[in-house]
DOGU-521900 format. One record per residue (C-alpha): x, y negated, z. Coordinates in nm, 3 decimals, padded with zeros to 5 digits. Each point is the difference from the previous one (the first is absolute). Layout:
N
[rec [X Y Z]] ...
END
This chain:
398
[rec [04.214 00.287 02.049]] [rec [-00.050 -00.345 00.072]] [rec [00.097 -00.241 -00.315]] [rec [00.242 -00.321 00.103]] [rec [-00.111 -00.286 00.144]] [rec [-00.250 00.144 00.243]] [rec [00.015 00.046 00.362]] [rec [-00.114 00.255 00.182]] [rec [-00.280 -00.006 00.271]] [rec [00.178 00.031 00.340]] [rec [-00.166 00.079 00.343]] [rec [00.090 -00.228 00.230]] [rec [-00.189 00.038 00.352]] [rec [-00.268 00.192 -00.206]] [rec [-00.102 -00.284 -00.231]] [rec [00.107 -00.013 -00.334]] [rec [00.236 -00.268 -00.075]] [rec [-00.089 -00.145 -00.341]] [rec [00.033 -00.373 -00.006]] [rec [-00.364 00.002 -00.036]] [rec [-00.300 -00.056 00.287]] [rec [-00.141 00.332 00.160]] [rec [-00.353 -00.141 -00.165]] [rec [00.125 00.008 -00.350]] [rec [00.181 00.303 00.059]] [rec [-00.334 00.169 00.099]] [rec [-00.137 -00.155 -00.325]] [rec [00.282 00.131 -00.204]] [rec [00.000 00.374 00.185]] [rec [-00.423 -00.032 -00.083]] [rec [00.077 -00.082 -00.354]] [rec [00.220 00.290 -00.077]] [rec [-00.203 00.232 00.178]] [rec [-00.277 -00.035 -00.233]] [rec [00.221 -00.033 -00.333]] [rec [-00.077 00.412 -00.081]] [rec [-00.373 -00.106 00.028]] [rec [00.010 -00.238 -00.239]] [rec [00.210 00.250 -00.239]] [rec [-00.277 00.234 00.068]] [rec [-00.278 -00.180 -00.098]] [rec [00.198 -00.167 -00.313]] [rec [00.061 00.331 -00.162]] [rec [-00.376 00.003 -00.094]] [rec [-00.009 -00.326 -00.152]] [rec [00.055 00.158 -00.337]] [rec [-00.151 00.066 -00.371]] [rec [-00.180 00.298 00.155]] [rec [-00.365 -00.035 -00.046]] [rec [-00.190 00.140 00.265]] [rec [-00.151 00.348 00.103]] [rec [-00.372 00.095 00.109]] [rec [-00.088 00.290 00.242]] [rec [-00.258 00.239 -00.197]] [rec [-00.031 00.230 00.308]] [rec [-00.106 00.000 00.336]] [rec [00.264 -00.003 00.170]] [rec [00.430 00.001 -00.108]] [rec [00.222 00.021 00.274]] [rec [00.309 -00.216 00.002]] [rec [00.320 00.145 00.148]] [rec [00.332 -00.108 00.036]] [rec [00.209 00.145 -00.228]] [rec [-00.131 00.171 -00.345]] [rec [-00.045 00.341 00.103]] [rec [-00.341 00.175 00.176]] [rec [00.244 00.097 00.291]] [rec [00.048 -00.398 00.069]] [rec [-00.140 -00.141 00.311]] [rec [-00.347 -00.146 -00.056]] [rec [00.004 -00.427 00.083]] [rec [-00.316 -00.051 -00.161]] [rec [-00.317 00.095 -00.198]] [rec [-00.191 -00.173 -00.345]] [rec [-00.352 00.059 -00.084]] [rec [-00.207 -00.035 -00.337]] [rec [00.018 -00.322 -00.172]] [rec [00.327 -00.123 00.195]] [rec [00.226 -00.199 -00.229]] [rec [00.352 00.026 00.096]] [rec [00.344 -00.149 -00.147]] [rec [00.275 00.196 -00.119]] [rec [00.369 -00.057 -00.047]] [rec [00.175 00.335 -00.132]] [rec [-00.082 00.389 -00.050]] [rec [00.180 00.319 00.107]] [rec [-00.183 00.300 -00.219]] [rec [-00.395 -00.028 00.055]] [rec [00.058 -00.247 00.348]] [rec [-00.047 -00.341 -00.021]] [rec [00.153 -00.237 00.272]] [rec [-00.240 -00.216 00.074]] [rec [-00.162 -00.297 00.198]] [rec [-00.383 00.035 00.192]] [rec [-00.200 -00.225 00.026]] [rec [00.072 -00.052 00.372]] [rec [00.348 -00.022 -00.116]] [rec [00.116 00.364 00.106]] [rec [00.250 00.074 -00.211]] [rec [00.095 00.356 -00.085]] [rec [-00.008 00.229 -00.287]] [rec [-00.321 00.178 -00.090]] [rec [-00.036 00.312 -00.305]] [rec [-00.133 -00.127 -00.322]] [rec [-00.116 00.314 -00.130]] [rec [00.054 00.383 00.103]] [rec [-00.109 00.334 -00.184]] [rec [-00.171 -00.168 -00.265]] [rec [-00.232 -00.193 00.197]] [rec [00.056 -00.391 00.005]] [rec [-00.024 -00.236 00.345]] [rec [00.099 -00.368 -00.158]] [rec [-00.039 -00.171 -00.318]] [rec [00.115 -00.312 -00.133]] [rec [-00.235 -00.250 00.150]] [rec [-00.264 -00.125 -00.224]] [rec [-00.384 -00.095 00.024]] [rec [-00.293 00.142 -00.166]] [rec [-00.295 -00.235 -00.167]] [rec [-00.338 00.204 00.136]] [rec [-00.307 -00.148 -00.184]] [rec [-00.368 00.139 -00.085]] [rec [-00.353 -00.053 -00.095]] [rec [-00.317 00.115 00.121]] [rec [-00.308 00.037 -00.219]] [rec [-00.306 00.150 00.059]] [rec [-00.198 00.242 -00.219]] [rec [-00.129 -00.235 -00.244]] [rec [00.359 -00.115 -00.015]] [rec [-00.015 -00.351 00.230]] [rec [00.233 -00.073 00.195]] [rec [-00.045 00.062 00.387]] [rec [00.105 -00.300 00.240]] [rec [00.058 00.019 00.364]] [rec [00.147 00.378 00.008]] [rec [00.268 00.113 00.202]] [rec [00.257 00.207 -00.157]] [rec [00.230 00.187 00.228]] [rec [00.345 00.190 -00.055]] [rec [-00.031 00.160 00.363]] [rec [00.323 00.021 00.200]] [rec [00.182 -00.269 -00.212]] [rec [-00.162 -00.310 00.234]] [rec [-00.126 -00.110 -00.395]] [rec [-00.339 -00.148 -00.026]] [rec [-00.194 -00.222 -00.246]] [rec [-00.312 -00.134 -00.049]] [rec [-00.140 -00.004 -00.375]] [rec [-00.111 -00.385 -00.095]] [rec [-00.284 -00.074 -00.206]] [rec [00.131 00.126 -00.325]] [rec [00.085 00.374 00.169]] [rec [00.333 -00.073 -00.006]] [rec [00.291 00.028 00.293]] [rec [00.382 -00.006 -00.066]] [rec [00.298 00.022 00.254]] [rec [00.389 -00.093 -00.114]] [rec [00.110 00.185 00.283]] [rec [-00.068 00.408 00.019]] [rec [00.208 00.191 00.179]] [rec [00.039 00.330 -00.204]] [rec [-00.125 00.324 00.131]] [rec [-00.298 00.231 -00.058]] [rec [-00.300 -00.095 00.179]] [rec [-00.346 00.071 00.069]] [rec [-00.256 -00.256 -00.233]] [rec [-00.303 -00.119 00.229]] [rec [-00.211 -00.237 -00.171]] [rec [-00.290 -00.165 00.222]] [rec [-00.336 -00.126 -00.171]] [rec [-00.265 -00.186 00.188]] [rec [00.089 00.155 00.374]] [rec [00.048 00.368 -00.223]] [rec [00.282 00.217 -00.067]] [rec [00.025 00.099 -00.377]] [rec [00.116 00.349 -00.033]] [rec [00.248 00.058 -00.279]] [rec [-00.146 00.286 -00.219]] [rec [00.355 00.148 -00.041]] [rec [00.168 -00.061 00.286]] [rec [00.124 -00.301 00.184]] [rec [00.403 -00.038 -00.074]] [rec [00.156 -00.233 -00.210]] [rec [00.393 -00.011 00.027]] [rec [00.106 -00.355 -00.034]] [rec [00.342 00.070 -00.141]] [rec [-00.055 -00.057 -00.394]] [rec [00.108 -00.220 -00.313]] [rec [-00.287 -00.150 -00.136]] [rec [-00.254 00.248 00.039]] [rec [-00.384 00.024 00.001]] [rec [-00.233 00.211 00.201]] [rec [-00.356 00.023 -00.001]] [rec [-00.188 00.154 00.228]] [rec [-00.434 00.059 00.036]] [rec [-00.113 -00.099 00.329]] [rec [-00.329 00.235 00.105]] [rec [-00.105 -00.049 -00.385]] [rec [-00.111 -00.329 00.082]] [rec [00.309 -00.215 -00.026]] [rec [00.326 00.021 -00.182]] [rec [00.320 -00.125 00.132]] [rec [00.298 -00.066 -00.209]] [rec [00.337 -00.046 00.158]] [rec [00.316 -00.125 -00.206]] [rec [00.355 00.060 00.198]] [rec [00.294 -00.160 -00.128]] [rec [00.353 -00.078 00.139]] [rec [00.118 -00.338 -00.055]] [rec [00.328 -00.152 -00.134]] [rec [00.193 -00.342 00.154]] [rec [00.144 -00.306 -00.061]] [rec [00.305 00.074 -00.195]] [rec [00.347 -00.187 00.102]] [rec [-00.153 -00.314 00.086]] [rec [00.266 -00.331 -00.017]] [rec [-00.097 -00.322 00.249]] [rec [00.218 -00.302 -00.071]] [rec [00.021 -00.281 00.245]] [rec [00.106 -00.359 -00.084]] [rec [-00.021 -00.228 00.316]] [rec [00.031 -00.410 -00.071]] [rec [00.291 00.069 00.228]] [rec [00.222 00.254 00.226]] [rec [-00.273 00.188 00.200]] [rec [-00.153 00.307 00.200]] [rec [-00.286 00.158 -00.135]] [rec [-00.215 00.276 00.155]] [rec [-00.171 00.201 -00.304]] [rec [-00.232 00.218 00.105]] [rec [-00.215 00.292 -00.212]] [rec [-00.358 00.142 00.079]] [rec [-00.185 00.254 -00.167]] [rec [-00.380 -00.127 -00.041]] [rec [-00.153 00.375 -00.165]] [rec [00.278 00.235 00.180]] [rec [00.333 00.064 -00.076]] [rec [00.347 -00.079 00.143]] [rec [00.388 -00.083 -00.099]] [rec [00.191 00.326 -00.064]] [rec [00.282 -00.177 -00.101]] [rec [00.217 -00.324 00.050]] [rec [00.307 -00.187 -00.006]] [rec [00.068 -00.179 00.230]] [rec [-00.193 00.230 00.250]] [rec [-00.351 -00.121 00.053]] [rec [-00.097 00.028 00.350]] [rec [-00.224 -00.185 00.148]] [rec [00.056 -00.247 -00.297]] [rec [00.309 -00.199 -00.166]] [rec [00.118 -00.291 00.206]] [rec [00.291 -00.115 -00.174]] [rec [00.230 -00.298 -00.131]] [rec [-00.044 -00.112 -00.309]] [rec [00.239 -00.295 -00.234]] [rec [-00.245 -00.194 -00.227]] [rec [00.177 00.181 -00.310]] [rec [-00.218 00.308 00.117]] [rec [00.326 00.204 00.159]] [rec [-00.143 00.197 00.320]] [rec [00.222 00.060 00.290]] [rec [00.316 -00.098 -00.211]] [rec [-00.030 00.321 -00.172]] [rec [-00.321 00.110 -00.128]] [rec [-00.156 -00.196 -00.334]] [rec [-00.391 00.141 00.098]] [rec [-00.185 00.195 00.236]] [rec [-00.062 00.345 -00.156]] [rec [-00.266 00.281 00.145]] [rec [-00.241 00.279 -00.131]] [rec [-00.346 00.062 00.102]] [rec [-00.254 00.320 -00.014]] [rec [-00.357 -00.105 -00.042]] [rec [-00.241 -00.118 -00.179]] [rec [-00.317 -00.238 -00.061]] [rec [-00.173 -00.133 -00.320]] [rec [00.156 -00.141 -00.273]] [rec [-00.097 -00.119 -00.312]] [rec [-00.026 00.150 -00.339]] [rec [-00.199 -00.260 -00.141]] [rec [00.277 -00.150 -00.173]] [rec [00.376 -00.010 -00.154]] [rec [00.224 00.121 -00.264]] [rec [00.055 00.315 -00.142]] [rec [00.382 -00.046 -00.132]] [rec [00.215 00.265 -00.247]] [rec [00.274 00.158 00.247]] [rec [00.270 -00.181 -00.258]] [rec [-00.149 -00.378 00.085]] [rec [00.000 00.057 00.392]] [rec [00.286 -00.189 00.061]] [rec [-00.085 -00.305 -00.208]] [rec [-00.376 -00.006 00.109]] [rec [00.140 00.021 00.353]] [rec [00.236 -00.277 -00.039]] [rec [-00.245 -00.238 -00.160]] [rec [-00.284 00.103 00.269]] [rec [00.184 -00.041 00.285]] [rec [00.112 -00.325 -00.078]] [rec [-00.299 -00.132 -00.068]] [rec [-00.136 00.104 00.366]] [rec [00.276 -00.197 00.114]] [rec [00.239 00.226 00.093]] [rec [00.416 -00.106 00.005]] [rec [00.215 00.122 -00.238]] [rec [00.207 00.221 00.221]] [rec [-00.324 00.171 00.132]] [rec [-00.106 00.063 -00.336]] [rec [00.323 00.182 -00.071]] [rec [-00.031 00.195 00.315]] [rec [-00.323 00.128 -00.118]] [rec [00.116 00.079 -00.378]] [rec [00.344 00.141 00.135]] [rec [-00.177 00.252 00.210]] [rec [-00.388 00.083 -00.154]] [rec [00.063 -00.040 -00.380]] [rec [00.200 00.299 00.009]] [rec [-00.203 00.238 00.199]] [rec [-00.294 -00.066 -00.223]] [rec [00.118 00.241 -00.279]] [rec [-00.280 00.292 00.006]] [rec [-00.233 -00.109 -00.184]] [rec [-00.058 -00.231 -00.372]] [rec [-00.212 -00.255 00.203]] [rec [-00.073 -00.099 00.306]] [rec [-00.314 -00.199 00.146]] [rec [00.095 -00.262 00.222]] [rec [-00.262 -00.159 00.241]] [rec [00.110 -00.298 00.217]] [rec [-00.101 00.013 00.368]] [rec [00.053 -00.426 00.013]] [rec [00.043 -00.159 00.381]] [rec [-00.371 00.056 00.160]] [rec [-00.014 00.376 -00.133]] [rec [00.321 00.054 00.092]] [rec [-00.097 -00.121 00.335]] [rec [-00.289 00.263 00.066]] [rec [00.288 00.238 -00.061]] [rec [00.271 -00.095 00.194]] [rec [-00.081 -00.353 00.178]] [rec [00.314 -00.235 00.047]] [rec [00.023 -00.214 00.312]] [rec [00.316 -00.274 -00.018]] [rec [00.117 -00.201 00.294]] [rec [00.060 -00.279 -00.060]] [rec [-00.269 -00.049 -00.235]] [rec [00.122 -00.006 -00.397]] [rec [-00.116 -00.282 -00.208]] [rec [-00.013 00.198 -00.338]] [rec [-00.057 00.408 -00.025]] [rec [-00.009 00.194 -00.293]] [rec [-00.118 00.355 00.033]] [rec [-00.027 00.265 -00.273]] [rec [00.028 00.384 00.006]] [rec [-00.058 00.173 -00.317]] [rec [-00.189 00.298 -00.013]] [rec [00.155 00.227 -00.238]] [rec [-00.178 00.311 -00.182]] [rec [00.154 00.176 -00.311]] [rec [-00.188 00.073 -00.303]] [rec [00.050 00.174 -00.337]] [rec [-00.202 -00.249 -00.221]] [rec [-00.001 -00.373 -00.011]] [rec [-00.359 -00.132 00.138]] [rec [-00.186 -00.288 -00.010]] [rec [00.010 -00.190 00.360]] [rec [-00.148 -00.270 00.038]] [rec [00.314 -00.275 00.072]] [rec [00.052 -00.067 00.360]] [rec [00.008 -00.426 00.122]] [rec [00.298 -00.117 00.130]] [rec [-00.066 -00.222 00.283]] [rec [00.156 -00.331 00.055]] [rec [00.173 -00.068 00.305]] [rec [00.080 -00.301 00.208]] [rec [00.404 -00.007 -00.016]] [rec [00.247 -00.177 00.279]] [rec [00.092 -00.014 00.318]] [rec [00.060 00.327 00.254]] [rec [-00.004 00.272 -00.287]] [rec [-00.110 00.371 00.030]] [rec [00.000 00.230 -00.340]] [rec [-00.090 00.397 -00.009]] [rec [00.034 00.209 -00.231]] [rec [-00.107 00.372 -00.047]] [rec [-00.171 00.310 -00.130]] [rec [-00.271 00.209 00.098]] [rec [00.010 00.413 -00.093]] [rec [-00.198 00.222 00.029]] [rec [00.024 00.319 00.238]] [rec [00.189 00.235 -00.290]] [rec [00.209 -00.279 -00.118]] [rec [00.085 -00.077 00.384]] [rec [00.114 00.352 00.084]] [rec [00.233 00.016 -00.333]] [rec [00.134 -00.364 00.056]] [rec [00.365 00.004 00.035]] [rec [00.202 -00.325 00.153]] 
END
């Protein structure tokens, strides 16, 4: 039932008579026509994070059931989106943007898991126990290779998980592994060690890594502007969640009291990944003094008052399972290797810090972590947030 106050299309020597050109008509007709695409796509832009492939092959059908008609197919190490579940189907978004729903798990046996990468480093040493440069270590069928550097070391941030066959290369030779040639790249923190023909020894260490940890960016423009923020991942890793959507990147209009599209106050996303950090120095704070320490430390980065009550309002009181808690600060440049931070137009002043957070059970000595000084004025950018690891990730409730 049409409402009051509007007319009806009428046919009229087969054009529509509308008041309005036949071009903008056509523009119109083309607009609605591809509203229930844009709906489509929307409904994954959600606080899903998402799903890897750990088979060779999932079908995707079109409705959750096996009898559904087939519109597409994943394969091992796909990461897809997802928006809802029905039972043990996801419905889900390829990576060619097929969009279907595709069984999570079936009998016991599992096809996706919550996206996530794996750190995959080793050393080579030889029988006297130096280390072996120049070898080629192999997890064959993964497409993972590395090349040991002079120290015997290699290290990737990005292993897909699996169980694979080793191959390690030494001067033009294949090492044999005297028992057996699998490792199964799937673990927390674990070691292997395995004896190479008796003459070298190889030990792997597998471990999944954590994220970046509701991350806050605050913009303060000299006056009313657009600004394009854009996020890149320098050691692997990727945004599995964000408000407003991500994309290809933020562009959006920001008031120089910071307020982002007339309704948003910062630019908010999670990441999976990973990189070095340092654990050279910080603070090792009782879980009753978090707040305070928190206040006081964040202010003297430079951070507003509001942000400093964002971060207090929503960390101090998930920080509750242990007596203290070692804090190391990831300051601007680290933070960078993690997750760099590209601004257009250019910010005079940015102030970076995430906070790498690790529980303990004892207070420790640490030795106390600089606070560097910052140039302040001008175009503004401030970010604030934490860094857990994989355990604390998976149990990390919004």
């Amino acid at each position: 039932m049409m409402g009051q106050g509007v007319r009806p299309l009428t046919s009229l020597g087969g054009e529509m008579k509308t008041g309005k050109s036949p071009r903008v008509l056509l523009v119109l007709l083309a607009l609605a026509a591809a509203a229930p695409a844009q709906e489509e796509e929307d409904e994954f832009e959600g606080f899903h994070p998402p799903m890897t492939v750990i088979v060779d092959s999932l079908r995707i059908r079109e409705e959750p059931t096996v009898e559904a008609k087939v519109v597409g197919t994943l394969h091992l190490g796909d990461t897809v989106l997802f928006s809802n579940t029905w039972g043990d189907w996801a419905r889900i978004k390829a990576p060619d943007g097929t969009v279907g729903w595709s069984c999570v798990e079936l009998g016991g046996e599992t096809f996706m898991v919550e996206y996530s990468y794996i750190s995959f480093s080793g050393s080579l040493t030889d029988a006297a126990g130096d280390p072996v440069a120049g070898a080629l270590v192999e997890l064959v069928g993964s497409g993972e290779s590395y090349l040991t550097d002079e120290n015997g070391w290699f290290e990737s941030l990005k292993t897909p998980r699996g169980v694979w066959d080793l191959r390690v290369t030494v001067a033009g030779r294949t090492a044999l592994l005297e028992n057996g040639a699998t490792i199964q790249v799937e673990y927390l923190e674990k070691t292997h060690t395995f004896t190479l023909d008796t003459e070298y020894r190889l030990t792997l260490v597998t471990e999944e890594l954590g994220g970046i940890a509701k991350p806050n960016i605050y913009i303060y423009p000299i006056e009313e502007a657009v600004v394009t923020v854009r996020l890149a991942f320098p050691t692997g890793g990727g945004i599995t969640v964000s408000d407003p959507p991500y994309g290809d990147g933020w562009t959006v209009a920001v008031t120089p009291e910071g307020l982002i599209d007339g309704e948003h106050t910062f630019l908010f996303y999670e990441a999976r990944g990973g990189g070095r950090v340092q654990r050279e120095a910080g603070w090792v704070v009782a879980r009753g003094e978090l707040e305070g320490f928190f206040r006081k430390n964040l202010a003297a980065t430079g951070f507003y008052p509001h942000e400093i009550e964002d971060f207090c309002e929503f960390w101090v009181p998930r920080l509750d399972d242990k007596p203290f808690f070692a804090l190391y600060p990831q300051y601007d440049e680290a933070y960078d290797g993690l997750v760099h931070l590209e601004v257009e137009p250019e910010p005079w002043t940015v102030i970076r810090l995430a906070y790498l957070i690790e529980g303990s059970e004892e207070r420790f000595e640490l030795m106390p972590a600089a606070i560097p000084a910052h140039e302040v004025g001008g175009f503004t950018v401030h970010e604030w947030g934490v860094i857990l690891g994989p355990a604390d990730m998976a149990a990390y409730i919004y």
